[in-house]
mmJSON file of the N, C-alpha and C atoms, coordinates in Angstrom:
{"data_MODEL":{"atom_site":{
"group_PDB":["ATOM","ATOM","ATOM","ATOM","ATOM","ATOM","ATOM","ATOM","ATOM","ATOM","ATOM","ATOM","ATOM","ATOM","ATOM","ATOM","ATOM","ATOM","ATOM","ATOM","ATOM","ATOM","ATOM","ATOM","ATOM","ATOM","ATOM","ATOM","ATOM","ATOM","ATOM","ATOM","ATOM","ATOM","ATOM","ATOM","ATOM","ATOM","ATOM","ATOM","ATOM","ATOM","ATOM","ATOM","ATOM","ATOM","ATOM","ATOM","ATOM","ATOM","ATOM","ATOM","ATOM","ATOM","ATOM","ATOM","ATOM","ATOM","ATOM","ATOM","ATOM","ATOM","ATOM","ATOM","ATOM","ATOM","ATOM","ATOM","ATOM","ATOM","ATOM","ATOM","ATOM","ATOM","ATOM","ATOM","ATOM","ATOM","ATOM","ATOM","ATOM","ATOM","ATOM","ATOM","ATOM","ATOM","ATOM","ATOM","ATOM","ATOM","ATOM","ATOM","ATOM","ATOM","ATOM","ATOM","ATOM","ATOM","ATOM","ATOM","ATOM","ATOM","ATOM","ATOM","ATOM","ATOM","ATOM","ATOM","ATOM","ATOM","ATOM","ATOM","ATOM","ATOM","ATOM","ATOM","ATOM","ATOM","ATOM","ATOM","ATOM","ATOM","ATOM","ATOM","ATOM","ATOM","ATOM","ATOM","ATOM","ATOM","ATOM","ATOM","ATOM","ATOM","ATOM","ATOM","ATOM","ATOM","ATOM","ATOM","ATOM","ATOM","ATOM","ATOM","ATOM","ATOM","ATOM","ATOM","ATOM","ATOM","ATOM","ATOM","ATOM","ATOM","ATOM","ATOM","ATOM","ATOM","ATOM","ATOM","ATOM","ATOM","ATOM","ATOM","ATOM","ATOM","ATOM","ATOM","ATOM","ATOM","ATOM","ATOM","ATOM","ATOM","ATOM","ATOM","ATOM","ATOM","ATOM","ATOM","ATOM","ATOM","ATOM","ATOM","ATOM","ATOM","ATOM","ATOM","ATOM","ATOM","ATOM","ATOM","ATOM","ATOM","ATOM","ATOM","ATOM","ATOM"],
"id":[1,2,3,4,5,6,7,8,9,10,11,12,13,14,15,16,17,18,19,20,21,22,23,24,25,26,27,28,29,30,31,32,33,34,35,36,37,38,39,40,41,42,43,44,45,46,47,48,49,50,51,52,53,54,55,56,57,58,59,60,61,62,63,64,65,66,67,68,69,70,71,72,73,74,75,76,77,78,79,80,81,82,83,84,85,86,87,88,89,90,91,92,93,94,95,96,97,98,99,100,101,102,103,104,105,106,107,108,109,110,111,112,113,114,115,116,117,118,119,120,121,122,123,124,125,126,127,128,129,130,131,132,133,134,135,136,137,138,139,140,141,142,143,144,145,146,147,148,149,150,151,152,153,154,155,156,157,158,159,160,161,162,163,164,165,166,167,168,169,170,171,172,173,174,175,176,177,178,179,180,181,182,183,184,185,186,187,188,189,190,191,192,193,194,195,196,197,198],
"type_symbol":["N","C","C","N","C","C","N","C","C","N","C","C","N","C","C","N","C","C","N","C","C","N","C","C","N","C","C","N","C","C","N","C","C","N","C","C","N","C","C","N","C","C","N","C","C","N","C","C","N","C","C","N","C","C","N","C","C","N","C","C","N","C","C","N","C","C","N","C","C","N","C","C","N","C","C","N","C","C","N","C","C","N","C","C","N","C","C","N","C","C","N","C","C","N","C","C","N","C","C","N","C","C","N","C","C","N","C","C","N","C","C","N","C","C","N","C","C","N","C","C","N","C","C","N","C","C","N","C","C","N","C","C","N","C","C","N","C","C","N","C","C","N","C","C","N","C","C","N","C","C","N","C","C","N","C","C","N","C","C","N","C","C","N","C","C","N","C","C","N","C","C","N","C","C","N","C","C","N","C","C","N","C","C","N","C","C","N","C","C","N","C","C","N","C","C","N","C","C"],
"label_atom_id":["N","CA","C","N","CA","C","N","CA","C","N","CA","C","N","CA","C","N","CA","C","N","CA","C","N","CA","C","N","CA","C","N","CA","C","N","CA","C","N","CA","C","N","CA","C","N","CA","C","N","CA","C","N","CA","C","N","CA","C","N","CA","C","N","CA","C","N","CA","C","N","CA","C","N","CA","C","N","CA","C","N","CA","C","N","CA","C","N","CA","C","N","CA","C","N","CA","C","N","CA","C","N","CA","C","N","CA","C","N","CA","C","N","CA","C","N","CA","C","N","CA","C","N","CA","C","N","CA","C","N","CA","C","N","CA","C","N","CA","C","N","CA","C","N","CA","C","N","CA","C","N","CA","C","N","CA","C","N","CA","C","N","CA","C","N","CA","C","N","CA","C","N","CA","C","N","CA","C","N","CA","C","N","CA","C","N","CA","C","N","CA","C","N","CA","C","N","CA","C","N","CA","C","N","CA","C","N","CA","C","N","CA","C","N","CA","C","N","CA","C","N","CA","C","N","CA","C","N","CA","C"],
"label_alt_id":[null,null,null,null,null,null,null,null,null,null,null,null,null,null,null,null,null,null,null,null,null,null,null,null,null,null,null,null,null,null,null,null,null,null,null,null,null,null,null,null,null,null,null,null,null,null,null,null,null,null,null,null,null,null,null,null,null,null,null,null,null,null,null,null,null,null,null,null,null,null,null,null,null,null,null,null,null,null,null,null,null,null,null,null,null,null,null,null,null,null,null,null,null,null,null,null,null,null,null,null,null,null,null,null,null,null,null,null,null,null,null,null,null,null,null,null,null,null,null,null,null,null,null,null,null,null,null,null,null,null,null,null,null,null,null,null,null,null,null,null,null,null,null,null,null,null,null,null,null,null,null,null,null,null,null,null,null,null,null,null,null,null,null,null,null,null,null,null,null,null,null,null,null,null,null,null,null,null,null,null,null,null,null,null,null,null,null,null,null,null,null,null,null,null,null,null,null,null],
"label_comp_id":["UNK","UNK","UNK","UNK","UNK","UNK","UNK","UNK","UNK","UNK","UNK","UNK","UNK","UNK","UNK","UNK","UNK","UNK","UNK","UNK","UNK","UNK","UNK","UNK","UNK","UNK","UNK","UNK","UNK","UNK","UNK","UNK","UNK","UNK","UNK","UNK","UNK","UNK","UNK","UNK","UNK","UNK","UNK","UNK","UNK","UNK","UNK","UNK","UNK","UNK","UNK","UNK","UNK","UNK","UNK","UNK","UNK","UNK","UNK","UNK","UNK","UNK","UNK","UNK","UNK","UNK","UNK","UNK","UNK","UNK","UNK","UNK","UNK","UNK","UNK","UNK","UNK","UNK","UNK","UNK","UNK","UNK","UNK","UNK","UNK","UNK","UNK","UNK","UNK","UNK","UNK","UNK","UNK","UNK","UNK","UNK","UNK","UNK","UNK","UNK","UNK","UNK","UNK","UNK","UNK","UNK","UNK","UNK","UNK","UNK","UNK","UNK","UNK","UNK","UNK","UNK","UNK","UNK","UNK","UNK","UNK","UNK","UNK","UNK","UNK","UNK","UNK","UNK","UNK","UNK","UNK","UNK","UNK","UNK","UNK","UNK","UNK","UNK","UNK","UNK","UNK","UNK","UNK","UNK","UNK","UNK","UNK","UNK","UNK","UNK","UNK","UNK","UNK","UNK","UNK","UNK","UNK","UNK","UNK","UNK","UNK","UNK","UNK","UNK","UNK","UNK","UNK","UNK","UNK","UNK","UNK","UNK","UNK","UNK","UNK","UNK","UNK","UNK","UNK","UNK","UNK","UNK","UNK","UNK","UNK","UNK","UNK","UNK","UNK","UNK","UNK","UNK","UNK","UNK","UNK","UNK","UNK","UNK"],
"label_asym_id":["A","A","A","A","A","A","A","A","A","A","A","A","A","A","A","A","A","A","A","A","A","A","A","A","A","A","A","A","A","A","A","A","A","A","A","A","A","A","A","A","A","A","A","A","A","A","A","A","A","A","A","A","A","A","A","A","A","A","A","A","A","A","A","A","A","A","A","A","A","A","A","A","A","A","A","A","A","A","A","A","A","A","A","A","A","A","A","A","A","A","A","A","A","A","A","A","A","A","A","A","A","A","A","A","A","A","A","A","A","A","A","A","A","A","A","A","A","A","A","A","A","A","A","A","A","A","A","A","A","A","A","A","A","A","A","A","A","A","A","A","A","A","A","A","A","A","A","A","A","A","A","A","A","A","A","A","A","A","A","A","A","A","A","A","A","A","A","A","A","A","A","A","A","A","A","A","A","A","A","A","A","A","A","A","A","A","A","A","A","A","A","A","A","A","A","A","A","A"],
"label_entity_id":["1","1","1","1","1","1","1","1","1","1","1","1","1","1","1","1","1","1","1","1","1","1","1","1","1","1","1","1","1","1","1","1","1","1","1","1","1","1","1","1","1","1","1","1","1","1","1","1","1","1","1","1","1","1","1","1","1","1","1","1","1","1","1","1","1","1","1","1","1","1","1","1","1","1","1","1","1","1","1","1","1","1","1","1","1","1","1","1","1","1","1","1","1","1","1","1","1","1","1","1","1","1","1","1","1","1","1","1","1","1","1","1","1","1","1","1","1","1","1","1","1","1","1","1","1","1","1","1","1","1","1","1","1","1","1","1","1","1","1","1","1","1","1","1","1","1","1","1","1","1","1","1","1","1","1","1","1","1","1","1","1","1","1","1","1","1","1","1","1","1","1","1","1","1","1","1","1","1","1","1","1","1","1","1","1","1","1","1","1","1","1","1","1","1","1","1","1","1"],
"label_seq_id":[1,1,1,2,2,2,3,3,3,4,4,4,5,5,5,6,6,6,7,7,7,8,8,8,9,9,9,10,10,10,11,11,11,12,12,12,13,13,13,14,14,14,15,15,15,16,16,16,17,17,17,18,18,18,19,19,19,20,20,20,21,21,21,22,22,22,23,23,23,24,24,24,25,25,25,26,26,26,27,27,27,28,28,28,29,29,29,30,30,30,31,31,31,32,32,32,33,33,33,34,34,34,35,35,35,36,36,36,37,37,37,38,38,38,39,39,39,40,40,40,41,41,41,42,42,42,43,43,43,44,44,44,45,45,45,46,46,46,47,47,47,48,48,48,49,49,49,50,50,50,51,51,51,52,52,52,53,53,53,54,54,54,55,55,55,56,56,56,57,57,57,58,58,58,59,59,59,60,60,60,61,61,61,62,62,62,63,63,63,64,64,64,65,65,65,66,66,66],
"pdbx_PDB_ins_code":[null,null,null,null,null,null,null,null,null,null,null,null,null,null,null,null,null,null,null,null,null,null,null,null,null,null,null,null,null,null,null,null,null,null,null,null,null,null,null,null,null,null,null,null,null,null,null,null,null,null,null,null,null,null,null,null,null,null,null,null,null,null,null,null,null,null,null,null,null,null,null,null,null,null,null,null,null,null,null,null,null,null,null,null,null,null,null,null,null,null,null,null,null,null,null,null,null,null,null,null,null,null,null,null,null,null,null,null,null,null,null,null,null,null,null,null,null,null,null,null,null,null,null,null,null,null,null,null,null,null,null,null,null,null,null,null,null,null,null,null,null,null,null,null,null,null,null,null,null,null,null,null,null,null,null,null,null,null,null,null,null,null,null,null,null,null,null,null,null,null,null,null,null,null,null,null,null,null,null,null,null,null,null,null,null,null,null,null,null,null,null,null,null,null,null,null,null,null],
"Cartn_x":[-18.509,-17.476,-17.339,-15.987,-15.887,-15.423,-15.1,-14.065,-13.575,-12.063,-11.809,-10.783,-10.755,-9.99,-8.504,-7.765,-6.642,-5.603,-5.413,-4.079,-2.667,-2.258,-0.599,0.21,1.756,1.662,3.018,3.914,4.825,3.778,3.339,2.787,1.755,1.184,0.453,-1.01,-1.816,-3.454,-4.26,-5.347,-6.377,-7.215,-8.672,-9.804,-10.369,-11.639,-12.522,-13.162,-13.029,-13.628,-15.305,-15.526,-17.011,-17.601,-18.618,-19.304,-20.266,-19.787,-20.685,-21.662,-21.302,-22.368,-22.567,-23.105,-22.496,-22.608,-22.167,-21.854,-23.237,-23.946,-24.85,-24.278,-25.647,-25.091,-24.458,-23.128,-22.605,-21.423,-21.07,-20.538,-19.502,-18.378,-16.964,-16.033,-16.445,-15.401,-16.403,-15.791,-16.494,-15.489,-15.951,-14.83,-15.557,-14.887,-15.475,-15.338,-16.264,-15.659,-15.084,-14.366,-13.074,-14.152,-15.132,-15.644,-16.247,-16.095,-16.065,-17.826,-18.748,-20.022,-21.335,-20.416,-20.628,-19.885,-20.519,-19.68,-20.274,-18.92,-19.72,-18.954,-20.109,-19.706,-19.701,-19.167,-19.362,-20.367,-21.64,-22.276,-23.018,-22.63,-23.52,-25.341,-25.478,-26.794,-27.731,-28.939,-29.201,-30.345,-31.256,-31.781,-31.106,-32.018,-31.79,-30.301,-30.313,-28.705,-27.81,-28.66,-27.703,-27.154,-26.517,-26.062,-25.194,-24.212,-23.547,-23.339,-23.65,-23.361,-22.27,-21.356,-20.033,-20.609,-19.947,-20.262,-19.407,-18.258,-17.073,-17.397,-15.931,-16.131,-17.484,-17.646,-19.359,-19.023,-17.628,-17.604,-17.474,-17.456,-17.792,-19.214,-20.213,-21.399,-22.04,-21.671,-21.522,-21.52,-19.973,-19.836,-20.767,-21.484,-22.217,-23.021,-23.723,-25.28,-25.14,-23.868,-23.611,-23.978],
"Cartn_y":[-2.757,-3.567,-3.171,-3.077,-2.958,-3.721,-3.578,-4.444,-3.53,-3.83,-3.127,-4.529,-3.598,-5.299,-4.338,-5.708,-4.979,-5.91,-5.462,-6.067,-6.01,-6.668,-6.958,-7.179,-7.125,-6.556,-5.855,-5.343,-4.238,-3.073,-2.687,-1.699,-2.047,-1.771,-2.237,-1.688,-1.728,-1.311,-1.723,-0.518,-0.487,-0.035,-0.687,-0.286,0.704,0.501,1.935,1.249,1.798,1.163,0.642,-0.521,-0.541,-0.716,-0.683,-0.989,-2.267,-3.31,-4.46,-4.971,-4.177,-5.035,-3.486,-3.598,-2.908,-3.636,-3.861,-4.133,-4.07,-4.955,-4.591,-3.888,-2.826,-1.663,-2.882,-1.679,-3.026,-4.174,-4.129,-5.267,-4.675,-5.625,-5.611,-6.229,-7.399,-8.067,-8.557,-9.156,-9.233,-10.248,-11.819,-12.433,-12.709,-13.326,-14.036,-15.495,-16.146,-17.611,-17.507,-19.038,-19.436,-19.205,-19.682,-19.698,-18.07,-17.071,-15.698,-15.839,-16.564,-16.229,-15.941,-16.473,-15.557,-14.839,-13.445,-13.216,-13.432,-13.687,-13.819,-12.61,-12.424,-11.123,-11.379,-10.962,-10.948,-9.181,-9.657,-9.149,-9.152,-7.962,-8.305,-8.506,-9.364,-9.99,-8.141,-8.37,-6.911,-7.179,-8.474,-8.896,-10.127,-9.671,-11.039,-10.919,-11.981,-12.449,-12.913,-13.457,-13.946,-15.546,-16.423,-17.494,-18.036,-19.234,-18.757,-20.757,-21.425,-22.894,-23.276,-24.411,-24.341,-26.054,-26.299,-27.872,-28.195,-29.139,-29.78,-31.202,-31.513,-32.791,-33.113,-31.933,-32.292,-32.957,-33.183,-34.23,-35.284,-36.051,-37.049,-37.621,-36.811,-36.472,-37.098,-36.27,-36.797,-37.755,-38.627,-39.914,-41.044,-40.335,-41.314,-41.715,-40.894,-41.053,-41.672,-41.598,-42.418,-44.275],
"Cartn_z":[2.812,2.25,0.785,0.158,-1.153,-1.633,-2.846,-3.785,-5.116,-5.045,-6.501,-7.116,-8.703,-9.464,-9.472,-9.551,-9.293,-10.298,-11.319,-12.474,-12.492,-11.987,-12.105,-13.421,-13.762,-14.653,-14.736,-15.534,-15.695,-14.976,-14.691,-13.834,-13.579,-12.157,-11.184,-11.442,-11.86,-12.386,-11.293,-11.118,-9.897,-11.008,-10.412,-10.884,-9.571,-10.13,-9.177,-7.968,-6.983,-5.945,-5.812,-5.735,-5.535,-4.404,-3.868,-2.71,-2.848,-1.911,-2.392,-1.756,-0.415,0.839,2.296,2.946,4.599,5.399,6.382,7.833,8.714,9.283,9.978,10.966,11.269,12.868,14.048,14.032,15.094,14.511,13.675,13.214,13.094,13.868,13.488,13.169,12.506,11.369,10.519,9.113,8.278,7.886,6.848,6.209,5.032,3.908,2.563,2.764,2.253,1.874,1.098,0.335,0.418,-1.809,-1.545,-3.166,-3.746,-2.353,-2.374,-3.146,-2.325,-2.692,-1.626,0.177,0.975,1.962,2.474,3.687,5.151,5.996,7.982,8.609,9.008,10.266,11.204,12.017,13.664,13.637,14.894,14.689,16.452,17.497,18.932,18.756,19.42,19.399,20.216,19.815,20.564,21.706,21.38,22.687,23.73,24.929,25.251,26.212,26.437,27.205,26.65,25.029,23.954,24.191,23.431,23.758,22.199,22.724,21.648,21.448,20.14,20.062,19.846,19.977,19.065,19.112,17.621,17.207,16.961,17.829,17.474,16.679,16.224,15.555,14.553,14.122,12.645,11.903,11.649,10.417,10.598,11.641,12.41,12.576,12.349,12.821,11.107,10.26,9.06,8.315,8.929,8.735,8.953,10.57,11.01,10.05,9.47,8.909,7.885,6.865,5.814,6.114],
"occupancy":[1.0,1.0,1.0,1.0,1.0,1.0,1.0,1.0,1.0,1.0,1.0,1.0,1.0,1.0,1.0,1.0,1.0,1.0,1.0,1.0,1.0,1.0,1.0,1.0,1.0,1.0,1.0,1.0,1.0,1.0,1.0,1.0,1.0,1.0,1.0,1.0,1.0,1.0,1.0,1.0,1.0,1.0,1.0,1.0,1.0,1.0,1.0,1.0,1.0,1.0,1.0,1.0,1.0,1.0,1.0,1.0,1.0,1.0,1.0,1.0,1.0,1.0,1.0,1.0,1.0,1.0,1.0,1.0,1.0,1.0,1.0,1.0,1.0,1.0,1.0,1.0,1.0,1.0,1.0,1.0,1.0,1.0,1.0,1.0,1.0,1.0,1.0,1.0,1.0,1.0,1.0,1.0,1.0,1.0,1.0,1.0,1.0,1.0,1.0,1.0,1.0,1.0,1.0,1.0,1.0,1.0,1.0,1.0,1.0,1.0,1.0,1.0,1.0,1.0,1.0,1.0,1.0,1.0,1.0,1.0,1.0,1.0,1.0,1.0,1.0,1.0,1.0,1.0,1.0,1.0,1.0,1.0,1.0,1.0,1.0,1.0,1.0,1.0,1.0,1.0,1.0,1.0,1.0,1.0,1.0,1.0,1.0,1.0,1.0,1.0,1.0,1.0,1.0,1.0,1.0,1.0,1.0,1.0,1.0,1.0,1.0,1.0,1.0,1.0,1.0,1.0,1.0,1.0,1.0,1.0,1.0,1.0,1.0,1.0,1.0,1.0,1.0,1.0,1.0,1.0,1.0,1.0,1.0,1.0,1.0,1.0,1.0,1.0,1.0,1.0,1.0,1.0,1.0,1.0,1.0,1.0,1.0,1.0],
"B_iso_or_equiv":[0.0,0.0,0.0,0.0,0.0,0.0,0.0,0.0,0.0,0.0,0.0,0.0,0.0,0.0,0.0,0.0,0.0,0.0,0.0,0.0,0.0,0.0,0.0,0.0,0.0,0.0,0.0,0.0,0.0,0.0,0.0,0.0,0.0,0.0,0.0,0.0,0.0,0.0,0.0,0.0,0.0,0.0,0.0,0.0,0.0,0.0,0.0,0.0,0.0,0.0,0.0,0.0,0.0,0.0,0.0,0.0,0.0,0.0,0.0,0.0,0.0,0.0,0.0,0.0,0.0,0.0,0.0,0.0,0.0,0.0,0.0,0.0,0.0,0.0,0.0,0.0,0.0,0.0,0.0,0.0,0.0,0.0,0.0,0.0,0.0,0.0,0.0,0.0,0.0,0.0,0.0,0.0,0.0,0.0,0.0,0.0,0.0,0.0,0.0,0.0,0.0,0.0,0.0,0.0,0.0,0.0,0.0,0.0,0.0,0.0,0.0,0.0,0.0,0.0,0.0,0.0,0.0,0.0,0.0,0.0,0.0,0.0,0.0,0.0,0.0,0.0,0.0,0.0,0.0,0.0,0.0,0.0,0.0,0.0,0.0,0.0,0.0,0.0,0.0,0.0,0.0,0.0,0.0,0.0,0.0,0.0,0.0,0.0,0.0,0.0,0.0,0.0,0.0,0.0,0.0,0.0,0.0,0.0,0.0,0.0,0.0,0.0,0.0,0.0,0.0,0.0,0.0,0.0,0.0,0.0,0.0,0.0,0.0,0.0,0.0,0.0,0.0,0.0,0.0,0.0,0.0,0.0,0.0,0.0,0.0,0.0,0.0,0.0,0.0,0.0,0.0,0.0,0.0,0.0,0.0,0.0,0.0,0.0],
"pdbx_formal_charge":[null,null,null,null,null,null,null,null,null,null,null,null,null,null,null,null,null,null,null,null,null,null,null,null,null,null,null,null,null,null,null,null,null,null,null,null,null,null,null,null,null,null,null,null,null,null,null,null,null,null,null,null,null,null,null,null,null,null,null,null,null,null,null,null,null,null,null,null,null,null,null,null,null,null,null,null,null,null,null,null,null,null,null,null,null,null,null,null,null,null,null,null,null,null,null,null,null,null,null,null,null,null,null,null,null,null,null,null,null,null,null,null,null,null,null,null,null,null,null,null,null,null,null,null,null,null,null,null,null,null,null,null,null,null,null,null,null,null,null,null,null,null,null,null,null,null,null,null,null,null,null,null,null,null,null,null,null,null,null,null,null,null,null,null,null,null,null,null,null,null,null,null,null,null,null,null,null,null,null,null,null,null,null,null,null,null,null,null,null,null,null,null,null,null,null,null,null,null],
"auth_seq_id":[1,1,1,2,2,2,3,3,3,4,4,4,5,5,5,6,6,6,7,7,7,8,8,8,9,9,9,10,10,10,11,11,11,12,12,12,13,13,13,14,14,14,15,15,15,16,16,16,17,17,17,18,18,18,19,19,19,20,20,20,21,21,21,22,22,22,23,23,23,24,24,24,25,25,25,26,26,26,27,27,27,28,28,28,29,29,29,30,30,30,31,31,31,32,32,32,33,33,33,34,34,34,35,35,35,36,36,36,37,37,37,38,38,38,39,39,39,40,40,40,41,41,41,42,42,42,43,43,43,44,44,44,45,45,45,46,46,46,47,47,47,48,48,48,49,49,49,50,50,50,51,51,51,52,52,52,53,53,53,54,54,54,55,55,55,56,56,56,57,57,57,58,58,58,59,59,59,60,60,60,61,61,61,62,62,62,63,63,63,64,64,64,65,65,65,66,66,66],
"auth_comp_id":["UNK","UNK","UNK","UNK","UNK","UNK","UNK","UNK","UNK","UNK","UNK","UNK","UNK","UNK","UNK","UNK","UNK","UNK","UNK","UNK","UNK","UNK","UNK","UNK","UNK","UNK","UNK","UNK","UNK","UNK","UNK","UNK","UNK","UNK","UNK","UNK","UNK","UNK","UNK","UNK","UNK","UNK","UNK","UNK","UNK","UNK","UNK","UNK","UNK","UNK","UNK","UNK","UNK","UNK","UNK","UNK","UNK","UNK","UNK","UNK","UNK","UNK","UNK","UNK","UNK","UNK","UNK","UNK","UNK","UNK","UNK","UNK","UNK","UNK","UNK","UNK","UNK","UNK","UNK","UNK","UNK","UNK","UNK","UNK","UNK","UNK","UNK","UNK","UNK","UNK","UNK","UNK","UNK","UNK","UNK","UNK","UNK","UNK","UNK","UNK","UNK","UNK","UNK","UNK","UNK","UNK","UNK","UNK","UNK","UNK","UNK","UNK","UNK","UNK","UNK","UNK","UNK","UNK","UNK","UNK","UNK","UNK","UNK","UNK","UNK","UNK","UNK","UNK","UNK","UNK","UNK","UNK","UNK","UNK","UNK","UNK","UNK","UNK","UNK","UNK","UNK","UNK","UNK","UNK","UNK","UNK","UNK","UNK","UNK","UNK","UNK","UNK","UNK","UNK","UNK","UNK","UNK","UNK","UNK","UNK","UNK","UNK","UNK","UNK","UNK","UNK","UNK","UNK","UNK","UNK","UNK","UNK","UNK","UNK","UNK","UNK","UNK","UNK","UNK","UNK","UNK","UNK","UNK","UNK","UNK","UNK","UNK","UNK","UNK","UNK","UNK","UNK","UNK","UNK","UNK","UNK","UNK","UNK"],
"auth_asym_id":["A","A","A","A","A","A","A","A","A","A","A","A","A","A","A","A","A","A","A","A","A","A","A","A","A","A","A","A","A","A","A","A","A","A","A","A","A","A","A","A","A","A","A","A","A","A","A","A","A","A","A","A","A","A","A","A","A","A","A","A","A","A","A","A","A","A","A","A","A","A","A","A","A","A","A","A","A","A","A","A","A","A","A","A","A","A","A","A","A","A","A","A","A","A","A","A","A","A","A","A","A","A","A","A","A","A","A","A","A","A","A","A","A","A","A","A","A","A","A","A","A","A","A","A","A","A","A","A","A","A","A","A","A","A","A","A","A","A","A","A","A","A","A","A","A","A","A","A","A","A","A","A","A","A","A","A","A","A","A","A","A","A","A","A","A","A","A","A","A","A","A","A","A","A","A","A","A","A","A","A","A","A","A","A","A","A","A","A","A","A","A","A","A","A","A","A","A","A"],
"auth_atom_id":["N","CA","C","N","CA","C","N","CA","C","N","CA","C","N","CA","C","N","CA","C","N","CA","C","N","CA","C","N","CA","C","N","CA","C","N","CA","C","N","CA","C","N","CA","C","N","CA","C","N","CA","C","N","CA","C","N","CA","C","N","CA","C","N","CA","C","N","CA","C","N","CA","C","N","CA","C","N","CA","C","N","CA","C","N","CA","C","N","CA","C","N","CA","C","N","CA","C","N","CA","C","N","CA","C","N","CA","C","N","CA","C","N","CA","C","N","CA","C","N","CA","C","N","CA","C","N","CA","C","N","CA","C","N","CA","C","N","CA","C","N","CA","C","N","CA","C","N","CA","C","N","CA","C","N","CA","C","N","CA","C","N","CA","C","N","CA","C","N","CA","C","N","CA","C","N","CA","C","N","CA","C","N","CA","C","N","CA","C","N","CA","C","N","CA","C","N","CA","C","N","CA","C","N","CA","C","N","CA","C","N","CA","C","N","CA","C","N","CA","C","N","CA","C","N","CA","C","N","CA","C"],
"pdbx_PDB_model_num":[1,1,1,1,1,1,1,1,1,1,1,1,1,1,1,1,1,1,1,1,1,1,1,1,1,1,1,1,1,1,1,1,1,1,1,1,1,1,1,1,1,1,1,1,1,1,1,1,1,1,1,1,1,1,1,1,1,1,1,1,1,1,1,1,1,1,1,1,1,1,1,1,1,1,1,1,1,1,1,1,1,1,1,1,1,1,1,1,1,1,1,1,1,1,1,1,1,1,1,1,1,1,1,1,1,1,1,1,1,1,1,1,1,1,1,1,1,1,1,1,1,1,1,1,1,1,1,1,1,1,1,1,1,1,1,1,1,1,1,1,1,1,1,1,1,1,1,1,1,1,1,1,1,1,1,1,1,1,1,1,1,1,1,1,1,1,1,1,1,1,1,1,1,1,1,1,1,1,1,1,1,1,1,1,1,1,1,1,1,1,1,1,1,1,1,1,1,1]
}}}
């Protein structure tokens, strides 16, 4: 993954490309959070049969405990 800075402007300015992270072997998407301080990959599991959680409604879950 890289990043370059990029200045707008009466003419359009690029900086130099950097390299900030790689991809674990295998990985084919990559995103930033929204505060750009982490990234999620999608990434195939390599043992196993693998299994996958999904947690609907957490902020509900949340509320409760208040």
């Amino acid at each position: 993954m890289m990043r370059v800075d990029v200045e707008s402007g009466p003419t359009l300015r690029v900086g130099t490309p950097q390299t900030v992270g790689l991809l674990p072997p295998g990985g084919s998407r990559a995103d930033i959070t929204p505060d750009r301080q982490r990234f999620l990959a999608l990434v195939p599991d390599q043992s196993g049969t693998g299994s996958i959680t999904l947690v609907q409604n957490w902020r509900a879950a949340l509320e409760e405990k208040r």
